[in-house]
TORPA-4810 file (N, C-alpha, C, O; in nm, 3 decimals):
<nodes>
NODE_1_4.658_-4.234_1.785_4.516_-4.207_1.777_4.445_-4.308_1.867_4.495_-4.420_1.867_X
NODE_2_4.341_-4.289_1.941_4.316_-4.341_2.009_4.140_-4.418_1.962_4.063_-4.364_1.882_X
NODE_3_4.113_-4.537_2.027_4.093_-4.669_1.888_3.919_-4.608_1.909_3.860_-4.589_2.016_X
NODE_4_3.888_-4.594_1.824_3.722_-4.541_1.812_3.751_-4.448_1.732_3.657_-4.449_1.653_X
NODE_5_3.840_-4.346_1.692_3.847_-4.227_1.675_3.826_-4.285_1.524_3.818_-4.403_1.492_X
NODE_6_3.818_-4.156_1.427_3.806_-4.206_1.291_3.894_-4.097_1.281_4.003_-4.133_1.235_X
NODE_7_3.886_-3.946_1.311_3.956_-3.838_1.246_4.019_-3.724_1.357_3.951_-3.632_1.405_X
NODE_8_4.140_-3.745_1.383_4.221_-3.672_1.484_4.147_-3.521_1.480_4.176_-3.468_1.372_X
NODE_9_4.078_-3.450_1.545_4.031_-3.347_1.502_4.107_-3.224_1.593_4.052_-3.116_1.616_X
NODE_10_4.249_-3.263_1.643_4.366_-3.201_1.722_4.431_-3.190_1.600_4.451_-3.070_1.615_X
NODE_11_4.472_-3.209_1.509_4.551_-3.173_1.404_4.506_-3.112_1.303_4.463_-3.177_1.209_X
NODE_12_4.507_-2.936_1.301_4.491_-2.821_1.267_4.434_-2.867_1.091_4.331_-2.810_1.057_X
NODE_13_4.478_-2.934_1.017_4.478_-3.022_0.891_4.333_-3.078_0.851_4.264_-3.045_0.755_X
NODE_14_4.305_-3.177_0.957_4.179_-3.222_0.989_4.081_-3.144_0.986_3.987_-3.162_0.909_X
NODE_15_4.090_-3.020_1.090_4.002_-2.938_1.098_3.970_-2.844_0.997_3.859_-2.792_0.997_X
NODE_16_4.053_-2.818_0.912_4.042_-2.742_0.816_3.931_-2.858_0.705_3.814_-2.857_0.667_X
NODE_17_4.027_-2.930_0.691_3.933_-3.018_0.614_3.770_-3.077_0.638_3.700_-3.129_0.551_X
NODE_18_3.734_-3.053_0.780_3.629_-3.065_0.838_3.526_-2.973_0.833_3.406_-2.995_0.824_X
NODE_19_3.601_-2.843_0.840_3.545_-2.717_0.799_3.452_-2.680_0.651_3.354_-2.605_0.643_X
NODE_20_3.510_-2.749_0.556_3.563_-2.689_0.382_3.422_-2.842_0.394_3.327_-2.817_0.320_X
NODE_21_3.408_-2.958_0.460_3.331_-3.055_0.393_3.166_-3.003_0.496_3.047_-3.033_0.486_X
NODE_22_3.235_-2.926_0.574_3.056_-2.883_0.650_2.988_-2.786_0.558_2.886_-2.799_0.491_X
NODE_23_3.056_-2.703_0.570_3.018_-2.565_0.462_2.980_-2.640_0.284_2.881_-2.589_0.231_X
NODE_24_3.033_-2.723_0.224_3.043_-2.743_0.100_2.869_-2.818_0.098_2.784_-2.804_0.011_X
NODE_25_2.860_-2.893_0.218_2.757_-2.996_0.244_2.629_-2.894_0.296_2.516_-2.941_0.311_X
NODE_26_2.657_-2.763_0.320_2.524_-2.737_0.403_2.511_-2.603_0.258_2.404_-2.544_0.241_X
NODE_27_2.610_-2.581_0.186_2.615_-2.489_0.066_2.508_-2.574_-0.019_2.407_-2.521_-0.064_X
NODE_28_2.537_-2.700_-0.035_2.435_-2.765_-0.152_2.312_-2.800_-0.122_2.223_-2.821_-0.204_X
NODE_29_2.303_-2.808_0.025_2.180_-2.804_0.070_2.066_-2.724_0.050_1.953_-2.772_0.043_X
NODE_30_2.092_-2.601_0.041_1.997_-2.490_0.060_1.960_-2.422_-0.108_2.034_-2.374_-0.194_X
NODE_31_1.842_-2.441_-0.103_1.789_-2.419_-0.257_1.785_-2.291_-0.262_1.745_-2.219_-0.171_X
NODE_32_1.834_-2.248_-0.392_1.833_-2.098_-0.450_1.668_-2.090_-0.557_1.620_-2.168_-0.639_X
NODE_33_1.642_-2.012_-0.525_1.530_-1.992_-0.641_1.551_-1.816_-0.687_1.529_-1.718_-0.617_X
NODE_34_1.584_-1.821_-0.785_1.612_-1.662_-0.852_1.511_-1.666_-0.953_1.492_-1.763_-1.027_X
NODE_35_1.434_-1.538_-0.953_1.337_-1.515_-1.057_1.390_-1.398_-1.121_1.426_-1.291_-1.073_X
NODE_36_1.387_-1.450_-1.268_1.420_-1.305_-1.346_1.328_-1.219_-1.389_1.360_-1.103_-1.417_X
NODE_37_1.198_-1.265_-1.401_1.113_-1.211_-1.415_0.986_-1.275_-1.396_0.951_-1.393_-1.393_X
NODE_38_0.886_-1.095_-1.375_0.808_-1.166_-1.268_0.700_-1.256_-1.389_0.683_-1.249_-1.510_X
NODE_39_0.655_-1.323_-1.298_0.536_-1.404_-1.420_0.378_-1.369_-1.412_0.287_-1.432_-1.465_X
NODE_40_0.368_-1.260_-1.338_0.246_-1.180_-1.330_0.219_-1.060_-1.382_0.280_-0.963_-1.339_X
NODE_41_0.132_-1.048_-1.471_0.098_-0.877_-1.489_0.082_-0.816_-1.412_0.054_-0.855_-1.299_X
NODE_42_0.095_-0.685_-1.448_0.070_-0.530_-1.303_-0.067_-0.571_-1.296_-0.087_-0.582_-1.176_X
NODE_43_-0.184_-0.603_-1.364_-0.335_-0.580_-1.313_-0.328_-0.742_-1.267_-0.366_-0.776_-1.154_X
NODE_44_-0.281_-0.829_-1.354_-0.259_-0.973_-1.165_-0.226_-0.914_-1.023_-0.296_-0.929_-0.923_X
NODE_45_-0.140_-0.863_-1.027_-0.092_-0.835_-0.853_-0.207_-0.733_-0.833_-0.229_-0.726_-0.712_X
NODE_46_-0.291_-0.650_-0.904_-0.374_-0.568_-0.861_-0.475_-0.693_-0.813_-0.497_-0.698_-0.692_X
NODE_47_-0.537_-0.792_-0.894_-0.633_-0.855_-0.841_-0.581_-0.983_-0.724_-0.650_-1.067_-0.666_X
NODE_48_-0.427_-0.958_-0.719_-0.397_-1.027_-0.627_-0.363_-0.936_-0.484_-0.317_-0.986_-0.382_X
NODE_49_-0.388_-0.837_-0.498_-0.369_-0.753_-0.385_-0.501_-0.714_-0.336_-0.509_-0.670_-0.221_X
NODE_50_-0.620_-0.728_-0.419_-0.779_-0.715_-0.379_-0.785_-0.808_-0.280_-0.818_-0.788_-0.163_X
NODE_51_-0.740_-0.948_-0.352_-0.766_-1.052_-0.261_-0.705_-1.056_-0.138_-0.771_-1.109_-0.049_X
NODE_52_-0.607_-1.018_-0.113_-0.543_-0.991_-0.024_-0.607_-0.896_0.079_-0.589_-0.898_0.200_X
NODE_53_-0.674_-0.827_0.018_-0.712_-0.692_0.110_-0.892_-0.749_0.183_-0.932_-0.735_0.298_X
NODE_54_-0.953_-0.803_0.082_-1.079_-0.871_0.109_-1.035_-0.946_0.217_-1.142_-0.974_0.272_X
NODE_55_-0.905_-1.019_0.313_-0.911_-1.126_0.336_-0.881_-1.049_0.466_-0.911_-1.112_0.567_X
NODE_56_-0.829_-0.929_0.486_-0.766_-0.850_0.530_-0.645_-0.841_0.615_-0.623_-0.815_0.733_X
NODE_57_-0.552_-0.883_0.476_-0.360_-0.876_0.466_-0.369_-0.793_0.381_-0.394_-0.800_0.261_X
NODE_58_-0.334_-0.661_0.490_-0.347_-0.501_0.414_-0.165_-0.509_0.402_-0.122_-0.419_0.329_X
NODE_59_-0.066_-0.591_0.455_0.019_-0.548_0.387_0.103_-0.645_0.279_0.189_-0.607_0.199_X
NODE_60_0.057_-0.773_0.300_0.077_-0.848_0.121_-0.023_-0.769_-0.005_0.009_-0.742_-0.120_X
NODE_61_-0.141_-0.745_0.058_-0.184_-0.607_-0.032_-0.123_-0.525_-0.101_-0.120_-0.501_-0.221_X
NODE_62_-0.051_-0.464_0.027_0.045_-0.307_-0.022_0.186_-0.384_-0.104_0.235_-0.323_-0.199_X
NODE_63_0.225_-0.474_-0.076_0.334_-0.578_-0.171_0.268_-0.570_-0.336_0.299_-0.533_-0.449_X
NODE_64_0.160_-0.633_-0.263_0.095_-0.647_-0.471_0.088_-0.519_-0.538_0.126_-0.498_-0.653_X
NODE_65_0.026_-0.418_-0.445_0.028_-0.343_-0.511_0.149_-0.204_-0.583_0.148_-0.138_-0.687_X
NODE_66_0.230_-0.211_-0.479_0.390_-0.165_-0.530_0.445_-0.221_-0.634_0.495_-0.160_-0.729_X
NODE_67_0.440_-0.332_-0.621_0.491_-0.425_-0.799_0.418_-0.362_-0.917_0.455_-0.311_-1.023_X
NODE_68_0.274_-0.390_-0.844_0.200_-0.318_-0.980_0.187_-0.152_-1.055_0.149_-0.106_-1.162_X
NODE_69_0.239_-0.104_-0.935_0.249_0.042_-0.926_0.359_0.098_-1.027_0.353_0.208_-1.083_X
NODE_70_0.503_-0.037_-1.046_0.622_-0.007_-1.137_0.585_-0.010_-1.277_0.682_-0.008_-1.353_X
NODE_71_0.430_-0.014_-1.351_0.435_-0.044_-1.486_0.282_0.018_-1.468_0.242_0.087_-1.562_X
NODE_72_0.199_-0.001_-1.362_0.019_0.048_-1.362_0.029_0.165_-1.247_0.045_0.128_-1.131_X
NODE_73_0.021_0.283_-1.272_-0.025_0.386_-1.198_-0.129_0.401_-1.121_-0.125_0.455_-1.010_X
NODE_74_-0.254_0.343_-1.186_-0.342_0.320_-1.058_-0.308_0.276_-0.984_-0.328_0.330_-0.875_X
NODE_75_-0.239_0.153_-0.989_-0.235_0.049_-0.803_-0.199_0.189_-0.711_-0.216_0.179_-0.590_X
NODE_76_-0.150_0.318_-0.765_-0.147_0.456_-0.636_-0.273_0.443_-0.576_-0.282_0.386_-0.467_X
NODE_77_-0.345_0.475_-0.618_-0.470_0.462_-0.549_-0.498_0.354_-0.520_-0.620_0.350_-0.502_X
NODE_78_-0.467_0.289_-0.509_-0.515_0.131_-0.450_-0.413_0.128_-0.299_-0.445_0.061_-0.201_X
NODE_79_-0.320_0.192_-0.303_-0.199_0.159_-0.211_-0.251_0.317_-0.128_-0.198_0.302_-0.018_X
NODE_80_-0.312_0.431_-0.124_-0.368_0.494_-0.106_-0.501_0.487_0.011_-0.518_0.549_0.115_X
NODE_81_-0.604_0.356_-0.075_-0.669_0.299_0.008_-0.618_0.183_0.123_-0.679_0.112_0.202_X
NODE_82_-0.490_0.200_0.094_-0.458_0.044_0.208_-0.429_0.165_0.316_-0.475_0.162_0.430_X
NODE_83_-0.369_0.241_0.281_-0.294_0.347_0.397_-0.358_0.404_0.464_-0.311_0.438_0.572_X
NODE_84_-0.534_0.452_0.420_-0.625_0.507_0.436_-0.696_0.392_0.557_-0.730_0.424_0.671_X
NODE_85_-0.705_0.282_0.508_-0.784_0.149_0.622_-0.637_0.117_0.747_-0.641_0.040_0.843_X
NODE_86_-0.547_0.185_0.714_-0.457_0.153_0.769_-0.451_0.299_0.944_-0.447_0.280_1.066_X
NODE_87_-0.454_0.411_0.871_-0.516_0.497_0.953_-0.385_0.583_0.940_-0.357_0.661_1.031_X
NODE_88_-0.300_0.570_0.827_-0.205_0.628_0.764_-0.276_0.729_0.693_-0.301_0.704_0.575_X
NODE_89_-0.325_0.872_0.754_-0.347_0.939_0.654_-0.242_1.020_0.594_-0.266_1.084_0.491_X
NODE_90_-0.159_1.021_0.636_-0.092_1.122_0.565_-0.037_1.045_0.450_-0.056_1.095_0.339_X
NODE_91_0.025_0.939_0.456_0.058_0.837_0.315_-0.048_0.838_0.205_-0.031_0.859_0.085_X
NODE_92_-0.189_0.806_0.287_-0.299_0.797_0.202_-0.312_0.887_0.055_-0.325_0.866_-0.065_X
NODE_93_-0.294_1.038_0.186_-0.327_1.164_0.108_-0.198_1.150_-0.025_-0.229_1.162_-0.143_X
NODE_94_-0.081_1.128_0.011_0.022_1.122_-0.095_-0.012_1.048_-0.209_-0.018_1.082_-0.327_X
NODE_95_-0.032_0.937_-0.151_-0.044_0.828_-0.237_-0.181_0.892_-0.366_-0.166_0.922_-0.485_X
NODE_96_-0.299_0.891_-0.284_-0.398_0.964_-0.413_-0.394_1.078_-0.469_-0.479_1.121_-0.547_X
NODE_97_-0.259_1.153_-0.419_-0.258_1.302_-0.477_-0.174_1.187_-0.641_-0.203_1.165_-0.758_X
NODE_98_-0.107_1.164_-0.581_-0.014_1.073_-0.709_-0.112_1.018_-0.780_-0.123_1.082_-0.885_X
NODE_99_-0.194_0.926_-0.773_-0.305_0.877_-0.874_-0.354_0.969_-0.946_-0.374_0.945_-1.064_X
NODE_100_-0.388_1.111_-0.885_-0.445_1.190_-0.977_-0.364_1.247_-1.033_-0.413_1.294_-1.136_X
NODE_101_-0.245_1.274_-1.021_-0.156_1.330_-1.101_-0.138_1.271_-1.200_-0.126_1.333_-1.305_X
NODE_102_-0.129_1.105_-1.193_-0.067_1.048_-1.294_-0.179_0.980_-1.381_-0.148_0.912_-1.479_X
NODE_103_-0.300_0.999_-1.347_-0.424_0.943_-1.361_-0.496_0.965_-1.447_-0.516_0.935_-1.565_X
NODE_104_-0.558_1.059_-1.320_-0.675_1.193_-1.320_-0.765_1.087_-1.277_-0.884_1.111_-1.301_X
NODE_105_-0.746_1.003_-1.234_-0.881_0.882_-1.157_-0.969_0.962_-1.088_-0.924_1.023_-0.991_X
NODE_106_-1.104_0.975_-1.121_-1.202_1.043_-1.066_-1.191_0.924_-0.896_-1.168_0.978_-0.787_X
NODE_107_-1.206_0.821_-0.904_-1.172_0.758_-0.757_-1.059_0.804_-0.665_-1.084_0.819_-0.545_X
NODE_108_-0.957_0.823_-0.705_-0.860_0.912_-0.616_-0.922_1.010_-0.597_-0.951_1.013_-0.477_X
NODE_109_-0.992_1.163_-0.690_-1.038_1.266_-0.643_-1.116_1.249_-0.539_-1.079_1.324_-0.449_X
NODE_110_-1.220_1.175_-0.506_-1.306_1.152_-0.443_-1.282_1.088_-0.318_-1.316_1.139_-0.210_X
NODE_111_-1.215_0.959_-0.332_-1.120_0.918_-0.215_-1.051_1.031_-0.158_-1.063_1.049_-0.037_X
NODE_112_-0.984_1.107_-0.224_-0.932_1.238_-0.129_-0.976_1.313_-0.091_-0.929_1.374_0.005_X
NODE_113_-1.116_1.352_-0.162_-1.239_1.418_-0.065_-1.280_1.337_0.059_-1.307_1.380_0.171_X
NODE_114_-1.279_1.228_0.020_-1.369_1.188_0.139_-1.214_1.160_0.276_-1.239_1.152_0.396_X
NODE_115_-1.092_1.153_0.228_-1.010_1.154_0.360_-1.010_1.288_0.387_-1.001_1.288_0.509_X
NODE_116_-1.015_1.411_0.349_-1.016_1.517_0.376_-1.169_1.546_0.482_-1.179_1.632_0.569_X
NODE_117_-1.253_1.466_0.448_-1.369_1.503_0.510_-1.372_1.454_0.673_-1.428_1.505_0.770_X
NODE_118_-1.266_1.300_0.657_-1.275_1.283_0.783_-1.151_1.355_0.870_-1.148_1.372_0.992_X
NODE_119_-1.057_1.391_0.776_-0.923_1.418_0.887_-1.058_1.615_0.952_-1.070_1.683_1.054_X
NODE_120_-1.101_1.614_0.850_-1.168_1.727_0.910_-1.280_1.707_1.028_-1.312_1.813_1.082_X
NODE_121_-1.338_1.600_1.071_-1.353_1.558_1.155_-1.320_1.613_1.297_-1.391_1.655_1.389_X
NODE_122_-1.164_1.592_1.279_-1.117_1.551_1.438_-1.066_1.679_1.462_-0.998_1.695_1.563_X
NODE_123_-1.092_1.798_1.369_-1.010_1.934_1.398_-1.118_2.014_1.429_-1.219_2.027_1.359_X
NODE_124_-1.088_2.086_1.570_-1.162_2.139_1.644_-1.168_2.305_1.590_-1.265_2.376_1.617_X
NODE_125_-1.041_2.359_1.504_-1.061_2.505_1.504_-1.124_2.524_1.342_-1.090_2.474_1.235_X
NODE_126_-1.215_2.607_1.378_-1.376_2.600_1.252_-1.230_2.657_1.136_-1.211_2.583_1.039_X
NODE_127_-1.159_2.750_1.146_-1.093_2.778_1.028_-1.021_2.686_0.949_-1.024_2.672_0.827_X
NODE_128_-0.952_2.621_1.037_-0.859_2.488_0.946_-0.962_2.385_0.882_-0.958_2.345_0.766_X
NODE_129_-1.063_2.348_0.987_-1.203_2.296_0.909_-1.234_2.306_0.835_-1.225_2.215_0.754_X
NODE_130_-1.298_2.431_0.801_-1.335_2.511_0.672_-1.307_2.449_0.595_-1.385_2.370_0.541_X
NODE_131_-1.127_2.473_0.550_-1.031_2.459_0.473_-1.050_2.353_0.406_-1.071_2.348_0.285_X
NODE_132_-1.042_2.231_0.506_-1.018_2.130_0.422_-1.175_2.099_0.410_-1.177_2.011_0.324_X
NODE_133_-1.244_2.111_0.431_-1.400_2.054_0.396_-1.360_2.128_0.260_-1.334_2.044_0.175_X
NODE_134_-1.350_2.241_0.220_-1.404_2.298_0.101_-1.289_2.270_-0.027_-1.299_2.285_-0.149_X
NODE_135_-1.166_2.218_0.067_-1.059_2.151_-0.055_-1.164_2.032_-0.135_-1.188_2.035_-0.255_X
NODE_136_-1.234_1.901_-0.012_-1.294_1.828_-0.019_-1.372_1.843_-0.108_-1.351_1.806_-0.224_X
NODE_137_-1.458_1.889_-0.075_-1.609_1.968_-0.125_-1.520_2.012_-0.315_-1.568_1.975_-0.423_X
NODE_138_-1.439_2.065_-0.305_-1.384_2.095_-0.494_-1.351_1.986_-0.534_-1.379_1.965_-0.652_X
NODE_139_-1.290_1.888_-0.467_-1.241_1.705_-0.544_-1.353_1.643_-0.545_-1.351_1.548_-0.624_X
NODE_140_-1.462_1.658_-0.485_-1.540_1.544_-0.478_-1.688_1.645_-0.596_-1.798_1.595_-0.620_X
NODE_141_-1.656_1.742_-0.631_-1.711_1.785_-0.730_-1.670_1.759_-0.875_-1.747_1.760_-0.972_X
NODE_142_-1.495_1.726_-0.877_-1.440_1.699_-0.962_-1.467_1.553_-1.028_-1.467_1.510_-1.144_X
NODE_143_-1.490_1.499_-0.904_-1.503_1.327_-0.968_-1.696_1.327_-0.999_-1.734_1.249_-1.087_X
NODE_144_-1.772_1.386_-0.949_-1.907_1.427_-0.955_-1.952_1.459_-1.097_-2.044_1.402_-1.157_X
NODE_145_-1.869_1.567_-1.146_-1.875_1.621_-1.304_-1.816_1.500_-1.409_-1.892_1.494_-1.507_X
NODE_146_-1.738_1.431_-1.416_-1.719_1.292_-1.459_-1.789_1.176_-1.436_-1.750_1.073_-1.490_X
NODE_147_-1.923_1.176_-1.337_-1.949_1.052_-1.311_-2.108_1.093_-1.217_-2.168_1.027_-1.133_X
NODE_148_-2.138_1.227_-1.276_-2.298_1.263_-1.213_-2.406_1.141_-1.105_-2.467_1.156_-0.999_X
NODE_149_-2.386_1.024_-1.198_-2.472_0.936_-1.150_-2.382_0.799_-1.027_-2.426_0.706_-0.959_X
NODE_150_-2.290_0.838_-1.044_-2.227_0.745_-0.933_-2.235_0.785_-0.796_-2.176_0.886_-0.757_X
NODE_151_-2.328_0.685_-0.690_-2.385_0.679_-0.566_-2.278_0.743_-0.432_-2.308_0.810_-0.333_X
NODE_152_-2.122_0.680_-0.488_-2.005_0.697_-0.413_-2.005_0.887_-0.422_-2.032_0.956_-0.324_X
NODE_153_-1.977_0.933_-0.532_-1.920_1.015_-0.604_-2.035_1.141_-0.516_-2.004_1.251_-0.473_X
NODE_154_-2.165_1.074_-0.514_-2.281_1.165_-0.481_-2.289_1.146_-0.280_-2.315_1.232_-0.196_X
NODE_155_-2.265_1.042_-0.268_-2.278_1.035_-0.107_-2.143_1.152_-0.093_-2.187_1.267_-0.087_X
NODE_156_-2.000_1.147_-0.087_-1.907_1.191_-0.060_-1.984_1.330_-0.045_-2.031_1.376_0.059_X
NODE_157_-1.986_1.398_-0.204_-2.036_1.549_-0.196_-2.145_1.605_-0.116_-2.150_1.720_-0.071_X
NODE_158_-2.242_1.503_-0.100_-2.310_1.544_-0.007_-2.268_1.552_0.139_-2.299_1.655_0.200_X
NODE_159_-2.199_1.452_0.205_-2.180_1.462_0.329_-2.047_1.594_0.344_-2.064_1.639_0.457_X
NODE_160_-1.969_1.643_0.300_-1.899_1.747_0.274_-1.989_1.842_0.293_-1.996_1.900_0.401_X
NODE_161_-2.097_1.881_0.160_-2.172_1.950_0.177_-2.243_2.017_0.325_-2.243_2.128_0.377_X
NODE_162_-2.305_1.877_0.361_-2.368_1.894_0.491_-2.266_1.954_0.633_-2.292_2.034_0.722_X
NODE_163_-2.179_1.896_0.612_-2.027_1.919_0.664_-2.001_2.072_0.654_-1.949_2.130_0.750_X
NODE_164_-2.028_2.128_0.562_-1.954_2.283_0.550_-2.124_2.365_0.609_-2.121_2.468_0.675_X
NODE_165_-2.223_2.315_0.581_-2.378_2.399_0.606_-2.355_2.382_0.757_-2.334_2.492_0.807_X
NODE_166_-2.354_2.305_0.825_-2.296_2.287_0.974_-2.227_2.388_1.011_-2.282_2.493_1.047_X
NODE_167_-2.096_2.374_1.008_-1.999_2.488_1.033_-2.079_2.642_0.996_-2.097_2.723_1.087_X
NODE_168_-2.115_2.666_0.880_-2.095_2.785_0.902_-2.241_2.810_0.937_-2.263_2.921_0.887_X
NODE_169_-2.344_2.771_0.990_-2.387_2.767_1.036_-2.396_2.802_1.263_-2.486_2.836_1.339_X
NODE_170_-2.249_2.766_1.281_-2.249_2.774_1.449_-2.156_2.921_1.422_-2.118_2.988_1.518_X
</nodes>
């Protein structure tokens, strides 16, 4: 062995043993943290996914709100509206058809009027228009008859409204 050396690392022995003390040393190093359960309620991650969304981290949002979604059915509609600011309509639409299914949240109805009002927007042939304005125009009546005096509930139906007097109007 030649004089400095501490550990022949040419003899296959060594190296093994060199191996087994790197790995053992960089194994104890690295912290495990396992959670068995979570320590938040479904309506925590809902108000922790608001915050999230106010701050606008639409997808630690959509995190909070999937957790919360496994035990609270609303967070659908909440994960609905992320998809919706997201410009995901077609998720959107899923997502709040599910809230109302599992719901009946007059806010999903209405939220889905009002994405229906805009995907109707960008469609140029008056028949498919129609269509969905007046799908619109029936959800946003639905959440209307539950909630007469709510401003949301009343802007939506109206601009639909105005939306379908237009059309058939040209």
């Amino acid at each position: 062995m030649e004089k400095g050396k501490i550990l022949d690392i040419k003899n296959n022995t060594s190296r093994l043993i060199l191996v087994i003390i790197i790995l053992f040393l960089s194994s104890c190093a690295v912290p495990r943290i396992i959670i068995l359960n979570d320590p938040l309620s479904p309506e925590e991650h809902i108000n922790l996914g608001v915050a999230y969304e106010r701050n606008g981290e639409l997808d630690s949002a959509l995190k909070e709100y999937e957790r919360a979604s496994k035990k609270l059915d609303i967070a659908y509609l909440y994960m609905g509206n992320i998809y919706f600011h997201k410009g995901d309509l077609k998720k959107a639409e899923k997502y709040y058809k599910k809230a109302i299914r599992k719901t009946d949240s007059k806010d999903a109805y209405n939220n889905l009027a009002w994405l229906y009002y805009t995907k109707a927007k960008e469609i140029d042939d008056k028949e498919e228009k129609m269509n969905l304005l007046k799908k619109g125009l029936e959800l946003a009546m639905r959440a209307l008859e539950s909630s007469p005096d709510n401003e949301n509930f009343i802007d939506t139906f109206n601009k639909i409204k105005e939306s379908i007097n237009r059309e058939e109007e040209r």
